[in-house]
C-alpha positions as CSV (number, residue, x, y, z in Angstrom):
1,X,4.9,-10.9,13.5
2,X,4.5,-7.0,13.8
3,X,7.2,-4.4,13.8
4,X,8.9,-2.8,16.7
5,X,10.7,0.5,16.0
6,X,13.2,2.2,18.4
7,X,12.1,6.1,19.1
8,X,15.2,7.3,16.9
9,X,12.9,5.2,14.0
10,X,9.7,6.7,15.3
11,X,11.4,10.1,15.0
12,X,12.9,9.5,11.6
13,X,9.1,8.7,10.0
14,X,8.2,11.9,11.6
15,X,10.7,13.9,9.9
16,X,10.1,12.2,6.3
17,X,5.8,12.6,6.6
18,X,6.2,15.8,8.7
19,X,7.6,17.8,5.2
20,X,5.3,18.3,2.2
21,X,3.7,16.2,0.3
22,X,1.6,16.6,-3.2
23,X,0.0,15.0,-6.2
24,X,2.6,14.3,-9.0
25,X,0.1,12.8,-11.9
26,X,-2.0,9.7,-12.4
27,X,-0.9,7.5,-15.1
28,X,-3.0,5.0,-17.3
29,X,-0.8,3.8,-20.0
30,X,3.3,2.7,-19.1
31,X,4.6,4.8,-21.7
32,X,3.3,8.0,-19.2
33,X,5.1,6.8,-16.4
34,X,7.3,9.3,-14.7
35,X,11.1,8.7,-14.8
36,X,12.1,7.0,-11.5
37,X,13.9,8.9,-8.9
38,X,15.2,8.0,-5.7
39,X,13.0,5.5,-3.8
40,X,9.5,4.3,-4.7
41,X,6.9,2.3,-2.3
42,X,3.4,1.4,-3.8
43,X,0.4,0.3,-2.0
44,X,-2.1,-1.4,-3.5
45,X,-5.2,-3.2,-1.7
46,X,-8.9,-4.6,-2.4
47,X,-11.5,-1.3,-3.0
48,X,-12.7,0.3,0.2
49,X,-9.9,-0.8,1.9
50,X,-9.1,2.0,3.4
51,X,-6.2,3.0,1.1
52,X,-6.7,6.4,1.0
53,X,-7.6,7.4,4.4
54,X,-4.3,5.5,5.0
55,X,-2.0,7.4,2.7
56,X,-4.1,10.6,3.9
57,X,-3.0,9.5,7.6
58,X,0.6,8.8,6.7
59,X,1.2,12.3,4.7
60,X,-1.1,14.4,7.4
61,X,-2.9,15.7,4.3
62,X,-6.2,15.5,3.9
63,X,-7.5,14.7,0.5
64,X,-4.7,14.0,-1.0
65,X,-5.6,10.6,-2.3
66,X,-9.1,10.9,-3.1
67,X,-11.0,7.1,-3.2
68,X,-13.5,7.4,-6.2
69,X,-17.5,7.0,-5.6
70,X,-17.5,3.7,-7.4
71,X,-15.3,1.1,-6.2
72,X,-13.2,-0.2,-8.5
73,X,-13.1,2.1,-11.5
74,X,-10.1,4.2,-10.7
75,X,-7.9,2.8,-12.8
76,X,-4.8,4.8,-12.9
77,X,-1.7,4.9,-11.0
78,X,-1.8,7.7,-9.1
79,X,2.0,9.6,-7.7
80,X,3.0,11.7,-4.7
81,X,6.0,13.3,-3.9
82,X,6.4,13.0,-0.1
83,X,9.0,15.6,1.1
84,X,11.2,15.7,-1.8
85,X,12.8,12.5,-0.9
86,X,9.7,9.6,-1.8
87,X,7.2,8.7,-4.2
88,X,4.6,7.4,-3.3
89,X,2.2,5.3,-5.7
90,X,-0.9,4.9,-4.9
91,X,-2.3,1.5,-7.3
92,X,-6.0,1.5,-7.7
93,X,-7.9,-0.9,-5.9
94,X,-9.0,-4.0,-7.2
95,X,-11.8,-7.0,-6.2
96,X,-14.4,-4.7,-7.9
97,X,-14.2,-5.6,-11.6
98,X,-16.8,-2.8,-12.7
99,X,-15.2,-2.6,-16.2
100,X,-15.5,-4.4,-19.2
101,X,-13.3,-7.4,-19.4
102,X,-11.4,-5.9,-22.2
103,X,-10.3,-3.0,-20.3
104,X,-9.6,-5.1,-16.9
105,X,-7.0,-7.1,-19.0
106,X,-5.4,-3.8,-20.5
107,X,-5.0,-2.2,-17.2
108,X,-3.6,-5.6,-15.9
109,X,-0.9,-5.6,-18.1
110,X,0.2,-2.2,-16.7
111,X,-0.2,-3.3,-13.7
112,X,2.7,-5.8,-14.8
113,X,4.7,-3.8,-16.7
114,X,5.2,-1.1,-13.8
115,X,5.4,-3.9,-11.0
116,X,7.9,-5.9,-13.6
117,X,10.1,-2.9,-14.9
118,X,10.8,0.2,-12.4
119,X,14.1,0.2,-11.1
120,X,13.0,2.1,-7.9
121,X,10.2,0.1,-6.4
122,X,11.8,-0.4,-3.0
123,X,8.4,-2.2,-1.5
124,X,4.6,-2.7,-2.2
125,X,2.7,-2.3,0.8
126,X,-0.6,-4.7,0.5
127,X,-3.5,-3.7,2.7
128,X,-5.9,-6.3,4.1
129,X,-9.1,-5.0,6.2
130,X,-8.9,-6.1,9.8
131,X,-12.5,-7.2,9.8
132,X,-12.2,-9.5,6.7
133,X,-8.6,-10.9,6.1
134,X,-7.0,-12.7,3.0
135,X,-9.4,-12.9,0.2
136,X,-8.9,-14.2,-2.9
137,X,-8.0,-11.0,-4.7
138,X,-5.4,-10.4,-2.4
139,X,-3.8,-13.5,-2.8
140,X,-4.3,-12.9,-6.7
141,X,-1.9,-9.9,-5.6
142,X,0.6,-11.6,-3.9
143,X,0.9,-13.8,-6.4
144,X,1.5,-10.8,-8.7
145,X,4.0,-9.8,-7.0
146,X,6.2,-13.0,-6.2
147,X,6.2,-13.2,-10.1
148,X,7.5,-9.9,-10.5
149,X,9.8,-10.2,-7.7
150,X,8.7,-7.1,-6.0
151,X,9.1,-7.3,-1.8
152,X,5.8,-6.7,-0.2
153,X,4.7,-6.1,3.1
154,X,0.8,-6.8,4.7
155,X,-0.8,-3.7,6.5
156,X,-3.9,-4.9,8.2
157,X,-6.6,-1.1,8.1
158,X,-9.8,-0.6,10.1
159,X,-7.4,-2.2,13.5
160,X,-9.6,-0.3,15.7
161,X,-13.2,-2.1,14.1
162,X,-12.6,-5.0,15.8
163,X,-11.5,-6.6,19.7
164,X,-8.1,-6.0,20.3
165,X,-7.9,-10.3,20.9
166,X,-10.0,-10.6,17.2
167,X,-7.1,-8.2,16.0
168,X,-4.7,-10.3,17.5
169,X,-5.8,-13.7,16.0
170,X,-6.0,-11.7,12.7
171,X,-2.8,-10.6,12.7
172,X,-1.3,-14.6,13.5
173,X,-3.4,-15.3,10.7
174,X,-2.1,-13.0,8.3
175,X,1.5,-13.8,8.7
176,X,0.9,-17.4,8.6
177,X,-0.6,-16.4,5.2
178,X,2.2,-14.7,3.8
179,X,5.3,-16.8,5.4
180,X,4.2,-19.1,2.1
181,X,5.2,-16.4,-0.4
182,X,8.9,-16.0,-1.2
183,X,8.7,-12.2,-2.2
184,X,6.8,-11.4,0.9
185,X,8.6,-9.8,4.0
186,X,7.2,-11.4,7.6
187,X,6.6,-8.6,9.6
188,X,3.3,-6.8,9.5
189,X,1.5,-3.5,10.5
190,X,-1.7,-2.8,12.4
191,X,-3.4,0.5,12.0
192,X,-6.0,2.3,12.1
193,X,-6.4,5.9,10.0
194,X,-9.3,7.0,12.0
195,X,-7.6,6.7,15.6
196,X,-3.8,7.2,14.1
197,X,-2.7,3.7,15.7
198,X,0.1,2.3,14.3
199,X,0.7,5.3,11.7
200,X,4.1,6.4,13.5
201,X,5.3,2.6,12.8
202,X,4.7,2.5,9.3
203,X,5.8,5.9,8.9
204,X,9.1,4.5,10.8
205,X,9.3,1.4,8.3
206,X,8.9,3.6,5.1
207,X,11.8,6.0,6.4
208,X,13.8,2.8,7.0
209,X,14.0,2.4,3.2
210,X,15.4,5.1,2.4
């Protein structure tokens, strides 16, 4: 199922995004995390997603997340102050397990000690490229997340890579997928960062949280 927004929503997103947003800090151990104010939203997503470009999209700022030259080794979360009125977390990405084992299972556990313990994580928004679907490491993350009882919501990137009846199919597929999770909401967003489509929806859906 994906999201349909009235133009007062639309409008509303605009507003929130159209202010200005900047880099708070990246944090790498829980006891540096940032006390929580207001409302939080994370996204989190495979590497070369498209996580980034996506938050880039969102905020209008370019470079403002910055996706590292080797997939999988950022391993810090990384905050953003949207308009003095959201943080934005930005979790690395994960499916490219280019660290030692030992330091994959540290950075797990605060993966689980922030998804487990902040008060103001309103939603995790999970992306899932268009071209590829579910994959097992995002099903590892949904799984993640039931147990910490944190809502989540699929974004599908890279909308505009394949044929609008592909993306269509995908997108059935998808929320079929997630219906099975109990800490997953059921509507989803299509979008692509390079072409801006479906950017003013999510933008409308994160304002809605607020």
């Amino acid at each position: 199922m994906t999201a349909r927004f009235s133009e007062d929503q639309i409008d509303a997103g605009r507003r929130l995004f159209g202010g200005p947003s900047r880099f708070l800090l990246g944090v790498a151990k829980l006891e540096q995390l940032p006390q929580s104010a207001g409302v939080e939203i994370a996204f989190a997503g495979r590497s070369n997603v498209g996580k980034s470009s996506l938050i880039n999209a969102l905020t209008g700022v370019n470079g403002l997340a910055r996706a590292s030259n080797t997939p999988g080794r950022t391993r810090e979360l990384n905050f953003f102050d949207v308009n003095s009125q959201l943080t934005l977390v930005d979790m690395p990405g994960y499916g490219y397990a280019k660290a030692p084992k030992h330091e994959v299972k540290v950075w797990q556990a605060v993966l689980r000690g922030y998804l487990r313990g902040r008060p103001g994580l309103t939603r995790a928004f999970v992306l899932i490229d268009s071209r590829h679907g579910i994959l097992k490491a995002d099903e590892e993350m949904f799984d993640l997340l039931d147990e910490a009882a944190v809502t989540y919501q699929a974004v599908l990137t890279k909308s505009d890579k394949i044929k609008p009846a592909e993306l269509e199919k995908m997108r059935e597929t998808v929320a079929a997928a997630i219906r099975k999770h109990p800490a997953a909401f059921p509507e989803l967003h299509a979008t692509s960062s390079e072409k801006g489509f479906g950017i003013p929806e999510l933008r409308a859906e994160i304002a809605g949280l607020l």
